[in-house]
Short mmCIF file of the C-alpha atoms (twelve columns), coordinates in Angstrom:
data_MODEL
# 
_entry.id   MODEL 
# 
loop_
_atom_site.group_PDB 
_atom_site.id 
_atom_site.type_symbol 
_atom_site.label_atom_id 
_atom_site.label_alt_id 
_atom_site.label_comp_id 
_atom_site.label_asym_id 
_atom_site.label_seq_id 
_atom_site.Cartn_x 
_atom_site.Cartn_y 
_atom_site.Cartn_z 
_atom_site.pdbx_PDB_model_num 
ATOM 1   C CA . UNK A 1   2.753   7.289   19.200  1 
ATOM 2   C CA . UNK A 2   -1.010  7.076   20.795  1 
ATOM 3   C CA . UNK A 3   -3.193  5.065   19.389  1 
ATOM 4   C CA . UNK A 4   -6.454  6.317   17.034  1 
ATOM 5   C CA . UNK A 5   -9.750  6.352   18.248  1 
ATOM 6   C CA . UNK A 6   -12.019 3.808   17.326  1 
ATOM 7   C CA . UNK A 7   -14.011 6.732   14.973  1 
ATOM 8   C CA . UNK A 8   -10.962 7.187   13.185  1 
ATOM 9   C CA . UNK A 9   -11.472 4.996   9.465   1 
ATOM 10  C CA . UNK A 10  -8.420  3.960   7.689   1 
ATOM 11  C CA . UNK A 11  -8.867  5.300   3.746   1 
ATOM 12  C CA . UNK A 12  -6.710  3.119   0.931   1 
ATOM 13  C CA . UNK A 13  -7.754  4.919   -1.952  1 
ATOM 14  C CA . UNK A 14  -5.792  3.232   -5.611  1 
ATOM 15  C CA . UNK A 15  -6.414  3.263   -8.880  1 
ATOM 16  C CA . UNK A 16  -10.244 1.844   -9.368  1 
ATOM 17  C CA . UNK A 17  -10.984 1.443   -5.825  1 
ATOM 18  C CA . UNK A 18  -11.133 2.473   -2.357  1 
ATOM 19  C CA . UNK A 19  -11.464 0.877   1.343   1 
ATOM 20  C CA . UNK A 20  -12.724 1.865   4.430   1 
ATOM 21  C CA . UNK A 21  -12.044 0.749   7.771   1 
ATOM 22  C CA . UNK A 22  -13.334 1.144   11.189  1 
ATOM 23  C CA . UNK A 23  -11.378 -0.150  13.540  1 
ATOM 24  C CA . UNK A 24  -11.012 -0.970  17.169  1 
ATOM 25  C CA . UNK A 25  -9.397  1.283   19.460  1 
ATOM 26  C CA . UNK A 26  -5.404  -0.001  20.034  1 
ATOM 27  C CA . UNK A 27  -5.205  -2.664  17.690  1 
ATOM 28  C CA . UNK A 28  -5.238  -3.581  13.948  1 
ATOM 29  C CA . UNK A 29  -9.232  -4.876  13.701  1 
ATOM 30  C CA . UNK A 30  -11.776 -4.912  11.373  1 
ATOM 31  C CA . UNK A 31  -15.185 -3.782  13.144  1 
ATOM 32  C CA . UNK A 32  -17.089 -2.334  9.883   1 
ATOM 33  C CA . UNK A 33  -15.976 -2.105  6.130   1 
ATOM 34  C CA . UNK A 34  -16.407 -0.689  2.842   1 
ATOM 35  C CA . UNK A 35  -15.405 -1.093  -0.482  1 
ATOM 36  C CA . UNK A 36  -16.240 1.173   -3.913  1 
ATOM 37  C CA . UNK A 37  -15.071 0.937   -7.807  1 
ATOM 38  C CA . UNK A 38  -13.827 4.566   -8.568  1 
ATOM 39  C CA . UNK A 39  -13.625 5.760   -12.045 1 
ATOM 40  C CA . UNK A 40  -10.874 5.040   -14.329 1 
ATOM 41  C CA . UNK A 41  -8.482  7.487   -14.695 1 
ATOM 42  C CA . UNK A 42  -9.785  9.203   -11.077 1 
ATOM 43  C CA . UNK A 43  -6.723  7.947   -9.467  1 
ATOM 44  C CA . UNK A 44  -3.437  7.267   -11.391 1 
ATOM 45  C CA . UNK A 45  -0.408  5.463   -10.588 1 
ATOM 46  C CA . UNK A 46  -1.655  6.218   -6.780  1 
ATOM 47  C CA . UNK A 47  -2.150  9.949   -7.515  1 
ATOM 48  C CA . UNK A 48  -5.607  11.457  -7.553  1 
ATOM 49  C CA . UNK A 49  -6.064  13.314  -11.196 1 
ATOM 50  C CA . UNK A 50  -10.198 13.913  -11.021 1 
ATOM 51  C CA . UNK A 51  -10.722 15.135  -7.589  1 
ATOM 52  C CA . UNK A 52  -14.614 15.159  -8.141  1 
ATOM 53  C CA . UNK A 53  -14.787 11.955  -8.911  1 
ATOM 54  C CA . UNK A 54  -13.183 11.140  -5.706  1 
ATOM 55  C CA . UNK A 55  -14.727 13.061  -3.587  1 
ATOM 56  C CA . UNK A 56  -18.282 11.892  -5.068  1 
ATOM 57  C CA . UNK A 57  -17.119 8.402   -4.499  1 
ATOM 58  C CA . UNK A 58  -16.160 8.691   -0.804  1 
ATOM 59  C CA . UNK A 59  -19.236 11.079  0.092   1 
ATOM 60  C CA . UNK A 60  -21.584 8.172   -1.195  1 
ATOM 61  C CA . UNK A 61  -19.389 5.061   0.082   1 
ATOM 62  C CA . UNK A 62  -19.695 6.691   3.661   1 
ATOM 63  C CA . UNK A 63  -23.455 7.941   3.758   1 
ATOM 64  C CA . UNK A 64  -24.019 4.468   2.446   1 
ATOM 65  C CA . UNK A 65  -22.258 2.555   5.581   1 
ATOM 66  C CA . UNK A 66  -22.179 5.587   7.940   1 
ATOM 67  C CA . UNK A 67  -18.683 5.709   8.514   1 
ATOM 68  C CA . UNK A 68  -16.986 7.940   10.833  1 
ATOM 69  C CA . UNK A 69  -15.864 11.230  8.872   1 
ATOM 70  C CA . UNK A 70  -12.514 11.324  10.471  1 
ATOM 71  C CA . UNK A 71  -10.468 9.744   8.446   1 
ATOM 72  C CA . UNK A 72  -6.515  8.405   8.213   1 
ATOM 73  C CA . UNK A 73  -5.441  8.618   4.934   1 
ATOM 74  C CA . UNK A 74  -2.373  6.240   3.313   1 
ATOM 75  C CA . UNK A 75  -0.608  7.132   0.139   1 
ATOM 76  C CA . UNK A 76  1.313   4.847   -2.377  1 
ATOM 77  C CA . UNK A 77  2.790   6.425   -5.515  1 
ATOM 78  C CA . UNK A 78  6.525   6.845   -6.914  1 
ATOM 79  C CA . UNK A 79  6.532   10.662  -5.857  1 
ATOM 80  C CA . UNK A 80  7.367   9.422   -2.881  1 
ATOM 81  C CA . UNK A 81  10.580  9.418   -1.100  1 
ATOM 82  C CA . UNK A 82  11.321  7.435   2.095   1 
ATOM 83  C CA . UNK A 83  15.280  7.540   3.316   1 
ATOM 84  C CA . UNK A 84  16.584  6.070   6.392   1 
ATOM 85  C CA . UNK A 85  19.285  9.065   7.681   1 
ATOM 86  C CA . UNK A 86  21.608  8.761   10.220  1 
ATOM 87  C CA . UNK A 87  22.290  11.909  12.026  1 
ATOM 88  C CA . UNK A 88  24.801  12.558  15.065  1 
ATOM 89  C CA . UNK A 89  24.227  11.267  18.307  1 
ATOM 90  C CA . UNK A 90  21.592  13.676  19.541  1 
ATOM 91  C CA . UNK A 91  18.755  12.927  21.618  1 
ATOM 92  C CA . UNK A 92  16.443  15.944  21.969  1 
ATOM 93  C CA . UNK A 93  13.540  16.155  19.515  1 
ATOM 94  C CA . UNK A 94  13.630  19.494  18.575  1 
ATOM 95  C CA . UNK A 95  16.843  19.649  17.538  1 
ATOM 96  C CA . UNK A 96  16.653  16.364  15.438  1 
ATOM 97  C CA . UNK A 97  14.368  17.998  13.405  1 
ATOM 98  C CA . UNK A 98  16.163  20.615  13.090  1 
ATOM 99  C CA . UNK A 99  19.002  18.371  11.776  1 
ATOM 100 C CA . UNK A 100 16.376  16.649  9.270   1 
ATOM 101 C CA . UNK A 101 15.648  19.773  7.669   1 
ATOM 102 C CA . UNK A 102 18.638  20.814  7.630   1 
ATOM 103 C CA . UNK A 103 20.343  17.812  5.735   1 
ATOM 104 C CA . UNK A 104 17.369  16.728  3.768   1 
ATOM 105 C CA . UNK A 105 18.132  17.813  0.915   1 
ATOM 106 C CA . UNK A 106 21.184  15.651  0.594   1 
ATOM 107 C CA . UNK A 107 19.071  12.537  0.912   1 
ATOM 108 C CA . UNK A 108 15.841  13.410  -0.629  1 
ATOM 109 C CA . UNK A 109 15.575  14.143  -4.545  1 
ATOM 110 C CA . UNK A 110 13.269  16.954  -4.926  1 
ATOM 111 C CA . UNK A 111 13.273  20.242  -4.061  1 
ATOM 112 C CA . UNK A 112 11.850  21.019  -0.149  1 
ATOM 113 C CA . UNK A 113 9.790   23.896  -0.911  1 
ATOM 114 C CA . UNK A 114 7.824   21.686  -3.110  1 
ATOM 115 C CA . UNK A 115 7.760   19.104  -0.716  1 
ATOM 116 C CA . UNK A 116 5.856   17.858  2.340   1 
ATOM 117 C CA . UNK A 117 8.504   16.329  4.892   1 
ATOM 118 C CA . UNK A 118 8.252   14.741  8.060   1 
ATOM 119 C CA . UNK A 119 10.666  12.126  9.951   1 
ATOM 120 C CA . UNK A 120 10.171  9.278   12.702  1 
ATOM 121 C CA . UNK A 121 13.189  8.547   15.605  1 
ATOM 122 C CA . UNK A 122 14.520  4.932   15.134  1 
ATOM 123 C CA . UNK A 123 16.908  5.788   17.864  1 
ATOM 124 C CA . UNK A 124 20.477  5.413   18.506  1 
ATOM 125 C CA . UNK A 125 22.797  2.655   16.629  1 
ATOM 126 C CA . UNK A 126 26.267  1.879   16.307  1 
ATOM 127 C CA . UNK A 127 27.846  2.740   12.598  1 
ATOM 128 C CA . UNK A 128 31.352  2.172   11.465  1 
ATOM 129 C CA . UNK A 129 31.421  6.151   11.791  1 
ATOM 130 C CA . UNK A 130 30.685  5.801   15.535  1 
ATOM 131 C CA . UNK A 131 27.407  6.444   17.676  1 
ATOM 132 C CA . UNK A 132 24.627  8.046   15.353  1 
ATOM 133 C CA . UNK A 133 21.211  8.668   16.078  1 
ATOM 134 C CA . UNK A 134 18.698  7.418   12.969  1 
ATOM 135 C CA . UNK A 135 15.800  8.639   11.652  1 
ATOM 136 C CA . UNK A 136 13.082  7.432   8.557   1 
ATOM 137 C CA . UNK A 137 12.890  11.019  6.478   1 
ATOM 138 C CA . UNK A 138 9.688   10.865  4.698   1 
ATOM 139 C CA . UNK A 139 8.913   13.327  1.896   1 
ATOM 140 C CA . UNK A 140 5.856   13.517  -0.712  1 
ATOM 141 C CA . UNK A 141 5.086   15.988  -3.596  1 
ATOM 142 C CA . UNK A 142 2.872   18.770  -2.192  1 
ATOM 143 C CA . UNK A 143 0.553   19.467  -4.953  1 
ATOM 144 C CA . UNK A 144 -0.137  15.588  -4.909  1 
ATOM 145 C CA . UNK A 145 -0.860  15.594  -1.505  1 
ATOM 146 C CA . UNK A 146 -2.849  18.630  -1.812  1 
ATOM 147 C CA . UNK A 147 -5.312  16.961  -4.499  1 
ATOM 148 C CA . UNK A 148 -5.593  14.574  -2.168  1 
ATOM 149 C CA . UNK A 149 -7.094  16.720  0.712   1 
ATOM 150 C CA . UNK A 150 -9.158  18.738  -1.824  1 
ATOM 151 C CA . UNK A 151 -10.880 14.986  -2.354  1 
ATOM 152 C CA . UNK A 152 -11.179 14.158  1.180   1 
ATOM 153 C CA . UNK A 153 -12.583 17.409  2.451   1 
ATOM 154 C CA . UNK A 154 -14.762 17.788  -0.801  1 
ATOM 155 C CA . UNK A 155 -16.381 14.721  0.200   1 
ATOM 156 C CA . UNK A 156 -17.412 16.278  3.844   1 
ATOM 157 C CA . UNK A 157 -14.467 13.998  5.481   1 
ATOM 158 C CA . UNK A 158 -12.158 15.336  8.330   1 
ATOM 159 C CA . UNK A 159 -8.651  14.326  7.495   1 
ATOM 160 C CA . UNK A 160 -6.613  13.547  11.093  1 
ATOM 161 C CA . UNK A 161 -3.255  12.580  9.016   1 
ATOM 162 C CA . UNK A 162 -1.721  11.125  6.364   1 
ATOM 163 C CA . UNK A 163 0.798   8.015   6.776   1 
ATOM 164 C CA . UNK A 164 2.840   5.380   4.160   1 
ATOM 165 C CA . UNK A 165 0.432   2.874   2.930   1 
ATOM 166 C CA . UNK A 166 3.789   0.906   3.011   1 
ATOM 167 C CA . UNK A 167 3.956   1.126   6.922   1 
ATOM 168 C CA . UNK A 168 0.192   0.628   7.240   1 
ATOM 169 C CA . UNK A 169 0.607   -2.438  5.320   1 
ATOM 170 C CA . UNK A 170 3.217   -3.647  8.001   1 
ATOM 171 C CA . UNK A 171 1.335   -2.850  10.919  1 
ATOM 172 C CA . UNK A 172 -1.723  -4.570  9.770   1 
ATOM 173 C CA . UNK A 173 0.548   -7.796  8.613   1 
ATOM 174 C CA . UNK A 174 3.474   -8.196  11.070  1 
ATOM 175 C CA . UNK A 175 3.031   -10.799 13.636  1 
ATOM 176 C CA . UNK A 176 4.147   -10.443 16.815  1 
ATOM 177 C CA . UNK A 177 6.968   -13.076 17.015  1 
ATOM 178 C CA . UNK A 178 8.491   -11.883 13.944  1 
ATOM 179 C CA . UNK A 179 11.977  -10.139 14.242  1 
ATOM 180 C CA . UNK A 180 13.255  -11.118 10.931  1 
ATOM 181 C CA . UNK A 181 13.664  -9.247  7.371   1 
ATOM 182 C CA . UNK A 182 10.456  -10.120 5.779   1 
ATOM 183 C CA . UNK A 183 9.320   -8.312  2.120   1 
ATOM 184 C CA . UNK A 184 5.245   -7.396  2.068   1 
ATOM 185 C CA . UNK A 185 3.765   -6.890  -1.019  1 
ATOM 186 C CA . UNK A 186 0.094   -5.146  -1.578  1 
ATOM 187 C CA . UNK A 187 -1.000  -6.006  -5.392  1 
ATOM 188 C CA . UNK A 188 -3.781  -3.735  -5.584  1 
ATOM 189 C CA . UNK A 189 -4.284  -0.402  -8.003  1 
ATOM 190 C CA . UNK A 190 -0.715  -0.725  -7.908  1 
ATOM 191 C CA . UNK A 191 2.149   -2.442  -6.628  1 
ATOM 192 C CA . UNK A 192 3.457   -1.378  -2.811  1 
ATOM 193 C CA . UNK A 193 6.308   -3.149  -1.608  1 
ATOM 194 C CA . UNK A 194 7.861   -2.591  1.930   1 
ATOM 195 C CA . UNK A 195 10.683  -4.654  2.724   1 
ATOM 196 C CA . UNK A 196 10.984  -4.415  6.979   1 
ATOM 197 C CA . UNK A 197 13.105  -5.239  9.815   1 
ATOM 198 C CA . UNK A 198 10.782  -6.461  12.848  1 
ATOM 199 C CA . UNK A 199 8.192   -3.472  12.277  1 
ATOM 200 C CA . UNK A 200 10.610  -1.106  10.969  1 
ATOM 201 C CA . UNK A 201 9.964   -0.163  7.112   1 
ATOM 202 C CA . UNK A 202 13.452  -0.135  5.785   1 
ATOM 203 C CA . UNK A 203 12.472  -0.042  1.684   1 
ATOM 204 C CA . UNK A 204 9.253   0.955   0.204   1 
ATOM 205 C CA . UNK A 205 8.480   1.218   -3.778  1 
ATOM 206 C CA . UNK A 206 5.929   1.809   -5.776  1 
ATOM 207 C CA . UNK A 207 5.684   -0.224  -9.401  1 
ATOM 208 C CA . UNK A 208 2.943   0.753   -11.505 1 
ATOM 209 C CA . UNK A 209 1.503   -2.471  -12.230 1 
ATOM 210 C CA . UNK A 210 -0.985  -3.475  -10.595 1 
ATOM 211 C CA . UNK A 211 -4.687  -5.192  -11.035 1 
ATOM 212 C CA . UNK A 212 -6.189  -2.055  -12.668 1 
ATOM 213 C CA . UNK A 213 -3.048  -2.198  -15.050 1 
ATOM 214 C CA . UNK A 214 -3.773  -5.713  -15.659 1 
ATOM 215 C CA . UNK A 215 -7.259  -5.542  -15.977 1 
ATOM 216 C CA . UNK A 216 -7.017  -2.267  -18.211 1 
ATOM 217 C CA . UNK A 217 -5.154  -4.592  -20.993 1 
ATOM 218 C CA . UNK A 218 -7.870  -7.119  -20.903 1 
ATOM 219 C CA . UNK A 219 -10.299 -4.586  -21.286 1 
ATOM 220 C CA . UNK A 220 -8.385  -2.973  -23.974 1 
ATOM 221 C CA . UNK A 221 -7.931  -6.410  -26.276 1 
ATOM 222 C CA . UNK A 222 -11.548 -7.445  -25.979 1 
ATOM 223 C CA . UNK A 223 -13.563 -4.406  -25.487 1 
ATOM 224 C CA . UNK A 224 -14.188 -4.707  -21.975 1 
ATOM 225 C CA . UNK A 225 -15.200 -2.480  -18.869 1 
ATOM 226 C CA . UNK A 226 -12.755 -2.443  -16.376 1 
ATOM 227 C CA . UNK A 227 -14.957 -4.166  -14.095 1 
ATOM 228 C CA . UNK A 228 -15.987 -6.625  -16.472 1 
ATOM 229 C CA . UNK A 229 -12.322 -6.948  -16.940 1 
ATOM 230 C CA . UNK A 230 -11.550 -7.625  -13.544 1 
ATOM 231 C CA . UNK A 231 -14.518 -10.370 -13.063 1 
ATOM 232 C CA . UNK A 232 -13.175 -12.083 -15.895 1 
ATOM 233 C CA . UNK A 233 -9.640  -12.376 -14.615 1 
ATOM 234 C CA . UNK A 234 -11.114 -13.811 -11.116 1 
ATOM 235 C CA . UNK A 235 -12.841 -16.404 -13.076 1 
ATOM 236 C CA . UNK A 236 -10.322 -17.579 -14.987 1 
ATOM 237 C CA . UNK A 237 -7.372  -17.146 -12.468 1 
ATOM 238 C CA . UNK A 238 -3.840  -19.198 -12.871 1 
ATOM 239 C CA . UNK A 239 -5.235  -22.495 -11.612 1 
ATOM 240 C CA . UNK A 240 -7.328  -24.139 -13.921 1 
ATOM 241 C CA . UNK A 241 -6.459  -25.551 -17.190 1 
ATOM 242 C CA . UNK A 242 -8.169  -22.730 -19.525 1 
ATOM 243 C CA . UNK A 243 -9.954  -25.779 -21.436 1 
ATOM 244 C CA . UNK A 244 -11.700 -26.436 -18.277 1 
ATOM 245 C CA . UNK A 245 -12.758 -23.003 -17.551 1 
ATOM 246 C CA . UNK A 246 -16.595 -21.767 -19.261 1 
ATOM 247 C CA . UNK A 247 -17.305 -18.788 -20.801 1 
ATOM 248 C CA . UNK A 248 -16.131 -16.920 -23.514 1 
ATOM 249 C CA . UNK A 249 -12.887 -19.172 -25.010 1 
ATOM 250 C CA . UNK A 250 -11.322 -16.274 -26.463 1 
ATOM 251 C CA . UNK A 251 -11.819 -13.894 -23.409 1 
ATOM 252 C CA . UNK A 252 -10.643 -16.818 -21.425 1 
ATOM 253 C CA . UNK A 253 -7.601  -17.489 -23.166 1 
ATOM 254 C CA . UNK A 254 -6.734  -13.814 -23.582 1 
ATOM 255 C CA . UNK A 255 -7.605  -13.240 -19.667 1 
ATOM 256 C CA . UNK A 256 -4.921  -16.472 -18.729 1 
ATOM 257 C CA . UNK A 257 -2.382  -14.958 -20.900 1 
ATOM 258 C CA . UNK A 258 -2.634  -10.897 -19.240 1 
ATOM 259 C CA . UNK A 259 -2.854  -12.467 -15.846 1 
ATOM 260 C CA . UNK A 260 0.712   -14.745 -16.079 1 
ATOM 261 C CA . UNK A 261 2.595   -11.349 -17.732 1 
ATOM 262 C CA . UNK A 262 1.607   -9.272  -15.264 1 
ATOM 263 C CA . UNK A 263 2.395   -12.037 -12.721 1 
ATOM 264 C CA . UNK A 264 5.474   -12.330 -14.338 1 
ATOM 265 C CA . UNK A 265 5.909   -8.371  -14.373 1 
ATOM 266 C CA . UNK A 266 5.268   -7.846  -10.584 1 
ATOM 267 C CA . UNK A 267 7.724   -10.784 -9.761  1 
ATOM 268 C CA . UNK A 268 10.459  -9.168  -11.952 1 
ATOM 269 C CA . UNK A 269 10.001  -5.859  -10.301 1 
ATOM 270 C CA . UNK A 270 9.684   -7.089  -6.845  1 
ATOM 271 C CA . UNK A 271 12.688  -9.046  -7.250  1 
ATOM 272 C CA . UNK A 272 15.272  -6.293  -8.278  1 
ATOM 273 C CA . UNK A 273 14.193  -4.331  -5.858  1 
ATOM 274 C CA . UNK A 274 14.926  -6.789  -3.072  1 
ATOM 275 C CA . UNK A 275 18.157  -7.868  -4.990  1 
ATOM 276 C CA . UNK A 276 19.168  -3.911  -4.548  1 
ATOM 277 C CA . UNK A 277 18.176  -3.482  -1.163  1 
ATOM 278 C CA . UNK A 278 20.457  -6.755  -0.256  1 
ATOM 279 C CA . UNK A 279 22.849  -5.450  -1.528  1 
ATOM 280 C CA . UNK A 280 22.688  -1.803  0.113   1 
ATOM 281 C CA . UNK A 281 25.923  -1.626  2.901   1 
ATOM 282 C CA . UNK A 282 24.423  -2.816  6.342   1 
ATOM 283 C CA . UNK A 283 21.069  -4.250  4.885   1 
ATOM 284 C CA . UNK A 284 19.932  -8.034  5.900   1 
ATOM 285 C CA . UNK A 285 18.188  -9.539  2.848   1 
ATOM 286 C CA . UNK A 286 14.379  -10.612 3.085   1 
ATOM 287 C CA . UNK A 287 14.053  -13.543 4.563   1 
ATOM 288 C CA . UNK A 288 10.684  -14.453 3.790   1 
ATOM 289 C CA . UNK A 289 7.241   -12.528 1.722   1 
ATOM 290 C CA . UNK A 290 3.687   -11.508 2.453   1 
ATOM 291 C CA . UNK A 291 1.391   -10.647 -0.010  1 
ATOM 292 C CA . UNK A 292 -1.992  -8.853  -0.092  1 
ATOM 293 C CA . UNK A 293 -4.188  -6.943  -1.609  1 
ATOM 294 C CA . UNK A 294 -7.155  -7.305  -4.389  1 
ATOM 295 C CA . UNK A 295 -4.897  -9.747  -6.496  1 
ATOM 296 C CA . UNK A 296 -5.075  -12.603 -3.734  1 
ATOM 297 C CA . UNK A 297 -8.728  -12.914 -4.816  1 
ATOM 298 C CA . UNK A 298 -7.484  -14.110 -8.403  1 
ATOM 299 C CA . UNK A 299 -7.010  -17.714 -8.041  1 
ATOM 300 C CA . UNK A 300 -3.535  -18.820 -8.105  1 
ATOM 301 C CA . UNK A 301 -1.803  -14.837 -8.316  1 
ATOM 302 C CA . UNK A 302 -0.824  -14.889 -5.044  1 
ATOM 303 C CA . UNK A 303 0.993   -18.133 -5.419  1 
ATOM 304 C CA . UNK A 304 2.708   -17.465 -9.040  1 
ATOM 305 C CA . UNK A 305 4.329   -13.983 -7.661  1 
ATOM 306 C CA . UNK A 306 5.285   -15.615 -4.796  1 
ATOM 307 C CA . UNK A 307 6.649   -18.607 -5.831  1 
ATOM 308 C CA . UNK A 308 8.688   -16.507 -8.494  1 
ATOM 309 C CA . UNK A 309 10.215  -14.700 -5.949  1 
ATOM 310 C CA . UNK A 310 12.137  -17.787 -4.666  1 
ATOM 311 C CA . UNK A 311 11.014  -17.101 -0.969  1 
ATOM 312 C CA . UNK A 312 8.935   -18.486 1.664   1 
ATOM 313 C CA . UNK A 313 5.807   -16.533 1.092   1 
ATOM 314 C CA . UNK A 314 2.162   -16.290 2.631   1 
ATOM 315 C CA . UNK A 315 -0.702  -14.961 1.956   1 
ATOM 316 C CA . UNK A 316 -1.682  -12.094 4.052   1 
ATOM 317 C CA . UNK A 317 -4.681  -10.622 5.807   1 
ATOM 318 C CA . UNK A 318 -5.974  -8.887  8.864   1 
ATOM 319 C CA . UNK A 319 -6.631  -11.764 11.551  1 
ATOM 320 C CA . UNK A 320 -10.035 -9.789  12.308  1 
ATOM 321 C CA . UNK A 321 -11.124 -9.698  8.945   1 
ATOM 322 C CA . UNK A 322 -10.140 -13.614 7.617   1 
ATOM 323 C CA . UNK A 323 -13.749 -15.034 8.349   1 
ATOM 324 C CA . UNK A 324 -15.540 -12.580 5.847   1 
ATOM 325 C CA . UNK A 325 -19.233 -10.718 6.874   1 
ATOM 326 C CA . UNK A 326 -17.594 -7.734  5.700   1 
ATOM 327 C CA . UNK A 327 -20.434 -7.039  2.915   1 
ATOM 328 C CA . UNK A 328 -18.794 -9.937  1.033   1 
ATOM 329 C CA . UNK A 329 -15.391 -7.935  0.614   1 
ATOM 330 C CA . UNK A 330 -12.320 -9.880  -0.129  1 
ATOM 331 C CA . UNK A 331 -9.890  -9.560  3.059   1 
ATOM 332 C CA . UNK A 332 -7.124  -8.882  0.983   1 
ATOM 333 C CA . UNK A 333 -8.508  -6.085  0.218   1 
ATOM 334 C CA . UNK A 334 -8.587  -4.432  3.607   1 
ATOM 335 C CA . UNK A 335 -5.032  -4.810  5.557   1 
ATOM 336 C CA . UNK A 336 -3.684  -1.658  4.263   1 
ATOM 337 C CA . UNK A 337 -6.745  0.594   5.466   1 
ATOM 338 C CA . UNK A 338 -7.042  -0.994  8.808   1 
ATOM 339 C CA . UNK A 339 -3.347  -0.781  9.449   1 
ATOM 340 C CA . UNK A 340 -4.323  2.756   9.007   1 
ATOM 341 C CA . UNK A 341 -6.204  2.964   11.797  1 
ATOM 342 C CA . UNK A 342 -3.393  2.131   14.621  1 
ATOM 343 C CA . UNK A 343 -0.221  4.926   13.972  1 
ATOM 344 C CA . UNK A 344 0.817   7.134   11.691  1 
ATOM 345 C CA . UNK A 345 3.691   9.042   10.915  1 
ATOM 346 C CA . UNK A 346 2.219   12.430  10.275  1 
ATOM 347 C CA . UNK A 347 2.160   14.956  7.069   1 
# 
């Protein structure tokens, strides 16, 4: 597929926050960023629930930075279905999506007239049934993509396309020299795993904790914001002995203990679901992990979920981006929005 324009700006919008990206025409870049708080409860599980509060968000974030008002837009929730199908050995376009519509419905597990649904062409492999041409079917809940839109054009934004958050995550992260099976993991809002083969995405899921879900029971215990929350779990992080930590020796203690059971939550998670996909017929298991997102920030996350995975594991971020002068915004932060800004696979 073409590349975007370099006025196109990759949107990750999560629970409590949202990115921008600018990037450079015909390659995952960071030339300008942005990053707001959004209200909790304005986006849920990676659904949008207040669409004012959305739109409001974005309209300011972008007359702040003057951003571009095209806009890419990823999505990350669990009302979304990604299958890889393997149709006969045809080779014309139109009639392979033809044969995705037509078979859908055996693979995806909601109804189609509810459903937005579009597919990419792997191409043609070899199965023990013979010669078989394969395709990713991806399909989302309408009315969840249609709150979405209402946000984006609310805000005075020109949507150019919606795409997986899961394969923007892989575009942005996959190094060139990598063929093997290797598991990425965004720990943001929520949790977005993609599990690919080279730079083919062949798992995604969505678990539902996350930082805001972590931060949200700190906030809860002590009587928090969210945002005071969330400093308060960056300062205390999984490093330091909590003795050695100042501030607050309650919050501190309380903040350790939410931080290493969500840690331990996410690892759980993340590890059935690459136990499953091993074990799927034909699937290679993950050779090795990448994480991102917000929760890299918190000293020591990174390196507790990965470590509990039992996998060679880094920490990832857009090259672009690693040397900061982005308005002080973490890295981690941005891979999934300026992966957003290369391809797409349309909806």
């Amino acid at each position: 597929m073409p590349s975007l324009q370099k006025e196109t700006v990759g949107l990750d919008i999560e629970p409590g926050y949202v990115a921008a990206v600018q990037g450079t025409s015909g390659r995952v870049a960071v030339s300008k960023a942005a990053y707001a708080s959004l209200p909790a409860g304005a986006v849920r599980d990676g659904e949008v629930m207040d669409v004012e509060a959305v739109a409001s968000a974005l309209r300011e974030l972008f007359s702040q930075h003057k951003l571009p008002k095209r806009v890419r837009i990823g999505v990350a929730n669990q009302r979304i279905a990604m299958r890889m199908v393997d149709l006969p050995p045809i080779s014309d376009a139109k009639q392979i999506a033809s044969a995705v519509r037509f078979s859908a419905q055996e693979h995806i597990p909601m109804p189609l007239d509810q459903a937005v649904l579009e597919h990419q062409i792997l191409g043609p492999v070899q199965t023990p049934d013979g010669a078989r041409t394969r395709v990713v079917v991806v399909a989302a809940r309408r009315d969840m993509i249609d709150r979405l839109l209402e946000a984006i054009r609310r805000a005075g934004l020109q949507p150019q396309g919606i795409d997986l958050s899961a394969f923007a995550m892989i575009r942005a992260l996959h190094r060139g020299d990598g063929s093997g099976t290797v598991a990425y993991l965004n720990v943001g809002g929520v949790t977005n795993l993609a599990i690919a083969t080279g730079t083919t995405c062949v798992f995604t899921r969505v678990v539902g904790a996350g930082t805001e879900w972590i931060a949200g029971e700190l906030a809860e215990r002590r009587g928090l914001t969210v945002e005071h929350a969330e400093a308060w779990l960056v300062h205390v992080g999984l490093e330091t002995p909590v003795q050695d930590i100042d501030g607050d020796s309650e919050i501190v203690t309380e903040a350790r203990e939410v931080l290493s059971a969500g840690a331990r939550r996410i690892a759980e998670e993340v590890r059935n679901s690459l136990d499953f996909q091993a074990m799927r017929e034909g699937s290679d298991a993950a050779e090795s992990a990448v994480l991102t997102g917000p929760a890299v920030a918190i000293p020591g996350f990174g390196q507790e979920v990965g470590g509990a995975l039992g996998l060679p594991f880094e920490i990832g971020v857009v090259a672009e981006a690693r040397a900061g002068g982005f308005g002080g915004i973490e890295p981690g932060k941005l891979a999934v929005a300026a992966g957003l800004t290369v391809e797409e696979i349309k909806a």
